[in-house]
C-alpha positions as CSV (number, residue, x, y, z in Angstrom):
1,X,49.6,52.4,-10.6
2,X,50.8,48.9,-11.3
3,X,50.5,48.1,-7.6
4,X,47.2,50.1,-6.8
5,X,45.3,48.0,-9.6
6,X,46.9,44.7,-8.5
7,X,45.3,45.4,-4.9
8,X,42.4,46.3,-6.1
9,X,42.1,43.1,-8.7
10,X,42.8,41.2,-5.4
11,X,40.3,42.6,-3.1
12,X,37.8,42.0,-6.2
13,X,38.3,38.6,-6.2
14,X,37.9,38.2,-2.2
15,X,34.4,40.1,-2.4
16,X,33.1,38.3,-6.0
17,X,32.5,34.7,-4.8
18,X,30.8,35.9,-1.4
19,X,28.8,38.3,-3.5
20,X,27.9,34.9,-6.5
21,X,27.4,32.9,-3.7
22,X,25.2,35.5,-1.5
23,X,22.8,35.9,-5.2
24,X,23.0,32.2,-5.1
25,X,22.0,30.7,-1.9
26,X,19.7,29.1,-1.3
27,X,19.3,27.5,-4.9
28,X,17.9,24.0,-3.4
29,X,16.0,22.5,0.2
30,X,17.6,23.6,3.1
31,X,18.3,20.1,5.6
32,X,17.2,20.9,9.3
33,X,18.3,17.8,11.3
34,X,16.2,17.1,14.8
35,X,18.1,15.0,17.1
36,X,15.1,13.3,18.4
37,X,12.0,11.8,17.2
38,X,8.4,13.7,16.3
39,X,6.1,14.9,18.5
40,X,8.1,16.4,21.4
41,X,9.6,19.7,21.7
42,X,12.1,18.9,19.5
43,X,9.7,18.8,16.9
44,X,7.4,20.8,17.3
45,X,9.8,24.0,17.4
46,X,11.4,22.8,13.8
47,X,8.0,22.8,12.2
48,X,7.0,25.7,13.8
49,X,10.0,27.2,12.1
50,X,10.8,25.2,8.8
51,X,7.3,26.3,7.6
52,X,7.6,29.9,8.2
53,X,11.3,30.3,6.9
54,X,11.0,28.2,3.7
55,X,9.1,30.9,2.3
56,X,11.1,33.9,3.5
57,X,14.1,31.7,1.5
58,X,12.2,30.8,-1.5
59,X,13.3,27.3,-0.7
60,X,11.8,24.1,1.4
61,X,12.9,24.0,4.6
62,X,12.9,20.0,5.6
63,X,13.1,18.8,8.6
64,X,14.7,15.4,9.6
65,X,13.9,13.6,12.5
66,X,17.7,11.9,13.5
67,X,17.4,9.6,16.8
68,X,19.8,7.8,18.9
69,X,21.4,7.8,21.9
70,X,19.9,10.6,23.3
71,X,20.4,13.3,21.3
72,X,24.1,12.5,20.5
73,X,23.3,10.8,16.9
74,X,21.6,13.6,15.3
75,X,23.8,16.6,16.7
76,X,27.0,14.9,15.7
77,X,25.1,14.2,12.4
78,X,24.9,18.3,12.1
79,X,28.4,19.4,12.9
80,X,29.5,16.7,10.7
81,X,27.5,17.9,7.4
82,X,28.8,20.3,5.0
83,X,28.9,23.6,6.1
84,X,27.9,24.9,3.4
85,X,24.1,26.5,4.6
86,X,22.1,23.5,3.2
87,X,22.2,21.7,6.9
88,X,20.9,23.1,10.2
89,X,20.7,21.3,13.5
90,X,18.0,22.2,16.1
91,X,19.8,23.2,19.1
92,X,18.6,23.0,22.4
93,X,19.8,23.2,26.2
94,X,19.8,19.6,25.9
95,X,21.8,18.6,23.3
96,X,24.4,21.9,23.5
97,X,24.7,23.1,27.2
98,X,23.8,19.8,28.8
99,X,25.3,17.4,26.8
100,X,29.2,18.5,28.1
101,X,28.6,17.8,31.3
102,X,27.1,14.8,31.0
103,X,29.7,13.0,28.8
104,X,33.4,12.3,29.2
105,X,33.7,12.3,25.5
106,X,31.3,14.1,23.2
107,X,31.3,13.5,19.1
108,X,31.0,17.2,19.0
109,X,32.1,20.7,20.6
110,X,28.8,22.8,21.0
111,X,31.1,25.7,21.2
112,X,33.7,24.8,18.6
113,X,31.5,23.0,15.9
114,X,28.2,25.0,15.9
115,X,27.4,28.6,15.4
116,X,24.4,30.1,17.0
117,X,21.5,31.1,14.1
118,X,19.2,32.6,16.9
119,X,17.3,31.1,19.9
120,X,13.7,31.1,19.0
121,X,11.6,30.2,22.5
122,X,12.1,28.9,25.8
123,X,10.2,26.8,27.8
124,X,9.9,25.6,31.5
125,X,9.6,21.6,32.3
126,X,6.4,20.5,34.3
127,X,6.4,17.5,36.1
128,X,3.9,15.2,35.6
129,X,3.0,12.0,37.3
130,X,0.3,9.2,36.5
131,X,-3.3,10.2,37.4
132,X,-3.6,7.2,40.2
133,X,-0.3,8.4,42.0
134,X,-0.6,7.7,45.8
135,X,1.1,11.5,47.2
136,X,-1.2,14.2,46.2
137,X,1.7,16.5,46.0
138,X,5.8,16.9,45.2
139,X,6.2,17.1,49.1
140,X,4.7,13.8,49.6
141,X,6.1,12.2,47.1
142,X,9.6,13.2,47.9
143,X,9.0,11.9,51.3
144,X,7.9,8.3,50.3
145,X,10.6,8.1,47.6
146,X,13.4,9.0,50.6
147,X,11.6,6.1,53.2
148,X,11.8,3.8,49.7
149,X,15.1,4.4,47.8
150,X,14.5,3.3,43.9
151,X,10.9,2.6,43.8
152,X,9.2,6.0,42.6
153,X,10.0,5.6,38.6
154,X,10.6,8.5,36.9
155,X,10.6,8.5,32.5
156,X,12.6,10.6,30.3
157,X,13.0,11.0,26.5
158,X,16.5,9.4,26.9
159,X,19.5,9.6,28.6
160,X,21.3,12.7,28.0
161,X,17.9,14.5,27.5
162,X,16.4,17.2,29.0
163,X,13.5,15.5,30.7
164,X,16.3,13.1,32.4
165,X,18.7,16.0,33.6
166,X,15.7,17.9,34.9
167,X,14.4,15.0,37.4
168,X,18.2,13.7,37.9
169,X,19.4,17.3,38.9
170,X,16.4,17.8,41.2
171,X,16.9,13.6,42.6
172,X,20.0,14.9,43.7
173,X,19.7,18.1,45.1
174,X,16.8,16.9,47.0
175,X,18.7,13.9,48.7
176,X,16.6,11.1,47.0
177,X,17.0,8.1,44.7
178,X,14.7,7.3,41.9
179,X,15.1,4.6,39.5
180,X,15.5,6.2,35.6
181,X,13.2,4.6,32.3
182,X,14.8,5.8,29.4
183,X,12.5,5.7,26.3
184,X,12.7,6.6,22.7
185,X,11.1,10.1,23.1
186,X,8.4,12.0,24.7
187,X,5.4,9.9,22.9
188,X,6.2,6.5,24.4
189,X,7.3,8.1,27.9
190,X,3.3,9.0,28.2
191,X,2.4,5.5,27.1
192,X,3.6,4.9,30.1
193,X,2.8,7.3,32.1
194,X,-1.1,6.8,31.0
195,X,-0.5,3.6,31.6
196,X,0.4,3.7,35.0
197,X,4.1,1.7,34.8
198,X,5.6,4.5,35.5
199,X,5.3,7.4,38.1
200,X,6.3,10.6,36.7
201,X,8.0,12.7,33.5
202,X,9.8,15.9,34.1
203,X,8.8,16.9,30.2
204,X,9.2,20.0,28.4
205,X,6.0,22.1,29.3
206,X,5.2,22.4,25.6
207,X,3.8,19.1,25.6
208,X,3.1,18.6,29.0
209,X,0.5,20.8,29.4
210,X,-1.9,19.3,27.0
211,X,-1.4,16.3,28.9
212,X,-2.3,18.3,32.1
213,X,-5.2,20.4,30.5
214,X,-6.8,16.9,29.3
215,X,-6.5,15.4,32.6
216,X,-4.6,12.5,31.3
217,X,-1.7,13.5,33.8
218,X,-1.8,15.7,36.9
219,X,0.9,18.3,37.6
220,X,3.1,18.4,40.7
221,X,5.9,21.1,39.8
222,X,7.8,23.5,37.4
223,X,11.0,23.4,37.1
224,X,11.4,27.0,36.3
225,X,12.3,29.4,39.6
226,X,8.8,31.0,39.5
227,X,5.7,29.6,38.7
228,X,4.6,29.6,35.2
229,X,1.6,31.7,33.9
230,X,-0.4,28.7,32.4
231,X,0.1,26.8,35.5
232,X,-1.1,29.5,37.4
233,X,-1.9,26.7,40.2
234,X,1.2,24.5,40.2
235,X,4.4,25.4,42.5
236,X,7.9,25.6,41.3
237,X,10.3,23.1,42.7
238,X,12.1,25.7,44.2
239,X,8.7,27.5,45.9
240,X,8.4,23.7,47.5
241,X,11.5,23.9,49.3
242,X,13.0,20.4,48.2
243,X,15.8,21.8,45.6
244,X,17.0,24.7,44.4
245,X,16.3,23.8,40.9
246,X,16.0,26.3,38.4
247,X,15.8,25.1,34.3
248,X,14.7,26.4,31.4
249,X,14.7,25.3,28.1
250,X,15.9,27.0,24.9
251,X,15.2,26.2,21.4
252,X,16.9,27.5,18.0
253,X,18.7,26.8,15.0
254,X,22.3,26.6,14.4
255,X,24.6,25.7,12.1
256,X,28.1,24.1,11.2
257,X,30.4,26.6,12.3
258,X,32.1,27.9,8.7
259,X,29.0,28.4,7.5
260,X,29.5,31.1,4.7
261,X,28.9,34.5,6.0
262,X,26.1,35.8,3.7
263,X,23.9,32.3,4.2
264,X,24.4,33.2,8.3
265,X,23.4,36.2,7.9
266,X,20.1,35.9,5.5
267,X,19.1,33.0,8.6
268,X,19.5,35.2,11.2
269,X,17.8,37.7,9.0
270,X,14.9,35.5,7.9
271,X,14.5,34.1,11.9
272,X,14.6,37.9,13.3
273,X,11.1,38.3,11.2
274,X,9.7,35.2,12.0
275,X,10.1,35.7,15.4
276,X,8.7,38.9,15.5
277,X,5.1,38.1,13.6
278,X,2.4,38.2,16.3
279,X,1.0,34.7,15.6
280,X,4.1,32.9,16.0
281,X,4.6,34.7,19.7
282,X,0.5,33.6,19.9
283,X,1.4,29.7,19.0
284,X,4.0,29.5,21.1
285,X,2.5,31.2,23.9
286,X,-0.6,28.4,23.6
287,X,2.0,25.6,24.9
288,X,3.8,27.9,27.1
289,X,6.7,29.1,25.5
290,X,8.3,32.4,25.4
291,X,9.5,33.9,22.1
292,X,13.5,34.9,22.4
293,X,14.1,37.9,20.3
294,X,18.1,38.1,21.2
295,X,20.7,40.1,18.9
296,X,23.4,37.2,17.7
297,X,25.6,37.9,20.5
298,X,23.2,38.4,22.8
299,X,22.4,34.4,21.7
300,X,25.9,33.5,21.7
301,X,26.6,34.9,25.1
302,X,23.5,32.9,26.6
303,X,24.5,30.0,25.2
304,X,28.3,29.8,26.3
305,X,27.3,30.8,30.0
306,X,24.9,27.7,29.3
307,X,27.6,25.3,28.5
308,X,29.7,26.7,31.2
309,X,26.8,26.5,34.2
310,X,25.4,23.4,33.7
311,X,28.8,21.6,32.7
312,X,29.7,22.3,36.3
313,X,26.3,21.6,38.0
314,X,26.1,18.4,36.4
315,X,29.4,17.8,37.4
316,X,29.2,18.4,40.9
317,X,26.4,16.6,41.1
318,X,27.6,13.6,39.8
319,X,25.0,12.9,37.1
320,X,26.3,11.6,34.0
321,X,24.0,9.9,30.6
322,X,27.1,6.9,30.8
């Protein structure tokens, strides 16, 4: 009897603090770090979410705008924090399946450092390029830049970011050389681009296509394998014939990867029904995105194949953020 209420005072004690800390959490703001600056993508998927969680957890949901070196400073900022459920990083193709493959040495293991809260949306990138471009068309333009290596200038919200893999990737496949402007995200690369000092932005669709619908830019490709619905009238780079590209970005939230089982699980809870109310599917659709409603493995299966695809595309094709 001894023995049977000594186990039982032990398993007790294993199940009270997760059950205290479960009644607990959240008791203050929740931190979700953005690894690059507001206005892009990025951004606009945190605050689409922060807002519509914090009140599901009865606490603020904050975001925090982290720059630097592409996406490196605030992702290494995340797996560094606590985990303790008060810190989130926004995750994204970029910063965890792209990033291994394009750095010898990463501050962080997407796979080892972060698990997966959910994947929210996904996007295609839409290549844009200044209104008083020459070539009418990607064809054209791929021809010009292949008879004058370097001079078509491409933008991107960084190095390391998705809007530089996307026009690197297809720069390679399709046999060409363009010369990379790295800025400090998506808002000054269409400074530019409005500007006319640069050529074109491979950007993430979700704020391309205001660009595009307000005639500021004019689209030339997708960088998805079909065409995209809102772009009924713009090819894919694939459909062109000048690369077999095919991208897509995903968006979601993770977190440090011993985060405490009941936090994990109220987030993935409290995303599941964000994700599935009509007029978040609605506001996503209005930029182009397409609401993810995967199961937690489903997420953490996409994600690993991620890291393992592009790791090897990027290597092989010799692209690198160093």
């Amino acid at each position: 009897m001894k023995l049977v209420f000594a186990i039982a005072l032990a398993a007790a004690s294993l199940v009270a603090p997760h059950s205290s800390f479960a009644q607990s959490w959240p008791d203050r703001p929740i931190k979700l770090i953005v690894p690059q600056p507001p206005g892009g993508g990025f951004d606009t998927v945190a605050r689409i979410l922060a807002d519509r969680m914090g009140p599901l957890l009865g606490q603020p949901v904050v975001v925090e705008n982290r720059t630097g070196a592409g996406t490196l400073v605030g992702t290494e900022a995340a797996a560094c924090a606590s985990a303790d459920g008060y810190t989130l990083l926004l995750g994204a193709l970029s910063n965890i399946a792209l990033n291994p493959g394009l750095y010898a040495k990463l501050p962080y293991d997407p796979l080892k450092d972060f698990t997966p809260v959910g994947l929210a949306v996904t996007w295609s990138y839409t290549l844009v390029a200044r209104k008083d471009l020459p070539q009418k068309d990607l064809k054209e333009l791929i021809v010009f830049a292949r008879a004058n290596p370097e001079k078509v200038t491409y933008a991107s919200a960084g190095k390391g970011s998705g809007q530089h893999i996307a026009t690197a990737v297809m720069e390679k496949l399709a046999g060409v050389t363009f010369t990379h402007v790295p800025y400090r995200g998506a808002q000054a690369a269409y400074q530019d681009i409005l500007g006319g000092r640069v050529d074109m932005f491979f950007d993430i669709s979700s704020t391309a296509r205001a660009q595009v619908e307000g005639g500021t830019v004019r689209a030339l490709a997708v960088s998805s394998k079909e065409r995209q619905p809102f772009h009924a009238d713009v090819p894919s780079v694939s459909e062109t014939g000048i690369a077999p590209l095919d991208m897509e970005s995903w968006f979601g939230l993770f977190a440090p990867a011993a985060i405490p089982a009941p936090a994990l699980e109220r987030l993935r809870a409290d995303l599941a029904t964000v994700l599935a109310r009509p007029d978040v599917s609605e506001l996503f659709a209005k930029t182009g995105g397409q609401v993810l409603k995967l199961s937690p493995q489903e997420a953490e299966k996409l994600v690993r194949s991620d890291v393992e695809r592009w790791t090897k595309l990027l290597k092989e094709a010799g692209v690198s953020a160093e």
